[in-house]
C-alpha positions in Angstrom: -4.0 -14.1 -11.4 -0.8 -12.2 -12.5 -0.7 -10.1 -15.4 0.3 -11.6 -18.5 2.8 -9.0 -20.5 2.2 -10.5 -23.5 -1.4 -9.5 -23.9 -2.5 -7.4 -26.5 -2.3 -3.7 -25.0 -5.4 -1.2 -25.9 -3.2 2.4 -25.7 -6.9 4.5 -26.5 -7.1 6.7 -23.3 -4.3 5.2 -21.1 -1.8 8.0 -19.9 2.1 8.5 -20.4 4.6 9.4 -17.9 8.1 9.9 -19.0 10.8 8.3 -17.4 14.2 8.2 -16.9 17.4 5.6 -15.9 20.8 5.0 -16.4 22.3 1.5 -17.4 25.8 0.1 -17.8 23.9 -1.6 -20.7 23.3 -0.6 -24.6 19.7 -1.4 -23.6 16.9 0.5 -21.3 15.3 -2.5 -19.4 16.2 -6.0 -18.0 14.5 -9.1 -19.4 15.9 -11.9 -16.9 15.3 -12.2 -13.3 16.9 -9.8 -11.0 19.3 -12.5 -9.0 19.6 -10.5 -5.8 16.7 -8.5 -3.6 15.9 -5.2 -4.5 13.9 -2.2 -2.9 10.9 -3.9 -5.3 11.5 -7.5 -5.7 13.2 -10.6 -4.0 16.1 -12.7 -5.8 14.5 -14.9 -8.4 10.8 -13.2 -8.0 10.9 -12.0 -11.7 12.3 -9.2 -13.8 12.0 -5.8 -12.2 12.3 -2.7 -13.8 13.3 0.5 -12.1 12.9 4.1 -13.4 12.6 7.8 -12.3 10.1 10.1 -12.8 12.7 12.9 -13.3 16.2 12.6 -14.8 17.6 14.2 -10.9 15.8 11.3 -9.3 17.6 9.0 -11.8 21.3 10.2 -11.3 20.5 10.7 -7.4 19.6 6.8 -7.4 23.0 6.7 -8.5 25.0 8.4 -6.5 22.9 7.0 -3.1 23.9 3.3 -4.3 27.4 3.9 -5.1 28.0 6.1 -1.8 29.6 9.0 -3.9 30.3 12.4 -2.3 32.5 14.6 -4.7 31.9 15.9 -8.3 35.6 14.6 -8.7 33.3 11.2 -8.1 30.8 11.9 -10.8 33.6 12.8 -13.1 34.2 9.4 -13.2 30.4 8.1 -14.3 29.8 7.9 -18.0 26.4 6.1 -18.4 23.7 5.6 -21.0 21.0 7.7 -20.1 17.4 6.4 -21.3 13.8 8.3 -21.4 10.6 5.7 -21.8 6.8 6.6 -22.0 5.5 4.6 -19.5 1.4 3.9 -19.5 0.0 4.2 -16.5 -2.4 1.9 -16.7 -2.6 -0.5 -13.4 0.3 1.3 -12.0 -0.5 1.5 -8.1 0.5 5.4 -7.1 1.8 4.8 -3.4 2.2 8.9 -3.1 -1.1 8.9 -2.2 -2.0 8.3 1.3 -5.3 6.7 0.3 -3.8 4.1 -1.3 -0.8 3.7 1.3 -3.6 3.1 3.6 -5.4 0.5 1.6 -1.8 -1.6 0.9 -0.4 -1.1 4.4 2.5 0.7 4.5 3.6 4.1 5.6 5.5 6.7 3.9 8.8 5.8 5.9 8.4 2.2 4.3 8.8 3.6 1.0 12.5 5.4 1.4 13.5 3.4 4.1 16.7 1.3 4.3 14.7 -1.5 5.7 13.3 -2.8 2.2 11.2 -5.7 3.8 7.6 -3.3 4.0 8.3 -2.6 0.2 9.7 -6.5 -0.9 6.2 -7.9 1.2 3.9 -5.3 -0.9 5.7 -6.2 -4.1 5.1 -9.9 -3.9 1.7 -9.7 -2.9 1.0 -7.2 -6.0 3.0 -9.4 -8.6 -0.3 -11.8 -7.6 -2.8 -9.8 -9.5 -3.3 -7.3 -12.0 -0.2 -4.5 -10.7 2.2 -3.9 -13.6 4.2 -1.5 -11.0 4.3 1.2 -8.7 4.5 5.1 -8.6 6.8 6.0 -5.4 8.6 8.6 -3.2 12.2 8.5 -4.0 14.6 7.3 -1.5 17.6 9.2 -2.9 15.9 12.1 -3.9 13.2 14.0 -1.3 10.1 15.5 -3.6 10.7 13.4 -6.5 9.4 10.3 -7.9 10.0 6.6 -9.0 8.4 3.8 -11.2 9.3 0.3 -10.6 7.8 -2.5 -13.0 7.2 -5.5 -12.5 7.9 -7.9 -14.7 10.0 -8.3 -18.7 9.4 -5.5 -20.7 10.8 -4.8 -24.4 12.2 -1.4 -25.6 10.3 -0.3 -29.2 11.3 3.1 -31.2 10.1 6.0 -29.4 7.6 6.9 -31.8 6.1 3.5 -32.6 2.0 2.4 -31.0 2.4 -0.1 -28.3 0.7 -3.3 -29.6 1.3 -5.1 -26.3 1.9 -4.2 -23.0 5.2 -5.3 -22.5 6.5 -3.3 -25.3 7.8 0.4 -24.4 8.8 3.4 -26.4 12.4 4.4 -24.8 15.2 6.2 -26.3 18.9 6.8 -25.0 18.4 10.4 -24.4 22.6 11.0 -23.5 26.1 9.8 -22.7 27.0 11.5 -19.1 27.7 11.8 -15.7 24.8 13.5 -12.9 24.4 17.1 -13.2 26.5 19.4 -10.8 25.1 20.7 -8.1 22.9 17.1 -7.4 25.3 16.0 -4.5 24.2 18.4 -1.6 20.1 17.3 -2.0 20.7 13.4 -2.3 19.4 11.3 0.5 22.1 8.9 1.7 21.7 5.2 3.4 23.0 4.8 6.8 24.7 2.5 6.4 25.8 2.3 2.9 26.4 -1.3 1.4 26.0 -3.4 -1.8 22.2 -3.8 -1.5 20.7 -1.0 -3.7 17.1 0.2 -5.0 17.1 -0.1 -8.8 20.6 -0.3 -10.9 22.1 -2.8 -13.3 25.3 -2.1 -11.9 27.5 0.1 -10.1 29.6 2.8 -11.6 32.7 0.9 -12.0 31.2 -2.0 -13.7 30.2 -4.7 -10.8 26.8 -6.4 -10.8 24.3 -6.0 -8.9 21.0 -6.8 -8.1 17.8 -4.7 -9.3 17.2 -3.3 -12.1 
């Protein structure tokens, strides 16, 4: 049985982790369906939120999805940039090879350009009592992501969760990705529209996760 985000949340002795993203939005995360597949979700599966564990892992998401390769590039991005505390209560931490083991999937699933290992995983974990994952990031080696699954709601940063689909987030700046980013990003391949976890691209088109 899935979840229900609704439910009264109980924050005594759940942990934080602080998180970061960028939206083309004036808010931090995405209450409808994501309409197209994403690293995390399939078009139509639900809402799907995706976040960083560091801001670099955030802003290298972004420059990995929109294929950019010059700080003249970056010079262009002005985003909203967003912290959350994120509990970590039934977060599944795929870092760990104990629990790669136990869901199936290998390391090279996780930052892969294939996303079907990761889609599979998400859809069978949306089934029970998974409110996200903890994984690699794709973009940015030795760093970290948090993908959510289903409609969350942003509170003031200092306000007590009173259920579990509220969040305490803030919009931390106004910017572009830090210099000196570009040289430790991990491209795609083959670089396309499909991407891992944005609203949109840097110049304004939709697309799918987020």
């Amino acid at each position: 049985m899935a979840v229900d985000p609704e439910t009264l949340f109980d924050g005594e002795a759940v942990g934080e982790l602080v998180a970061f993203r960028w939206t083309d939005y004036d808010v931090p995360f995405w209450a409808r369906e994501n309409s197209n597949d994403g690293r995390w979700n399939y078009g139509g599966q639900g809402s799907t939120q995706y976040w960083s564990l560091t801001p670099e892992a955030a802003w290298a998401e972004l420059i990995r999805h929109e294929n950019l390769k010059s700080e003249e590039d970056l010079d262009l991005v002005r985003k909203p940039f967003w912290s959350a505390r994120i509990p970590s209560l039934g977060l599944v931490d795929l870092r760990k090879s104990d629990q790669r083991e136990s869901h199936r999937i290998t390391e090279d699933d996780l930052i892969s350009d294939d996303l079907s290992a990761c889609q599979k995983l998400a859809a069978g974990l949306r089934q029970g009592a998974t409110r996200g994952v903890i994984v690699p990031s794709a973009a940015l080696p030795a760093h970290a992501n948090i993908t959510l699954f289903g409609r969350r709601r942003a509170i003031d940063w200092t306000r007590r969760r009173a259920l579990a689909s509220t969040i305490p987030a803030t919009q931390a700046a106004l910017g572009r990705p830090p210099e000196g980013l570009l040289p430790k990003v991990r491209y795609r391949s083959r670089p396309g529209p499909q991407g891992d976890r944005l609203f949109c691209s840097a110049l304004g088109t939709r697309f799918a996760a987020g």
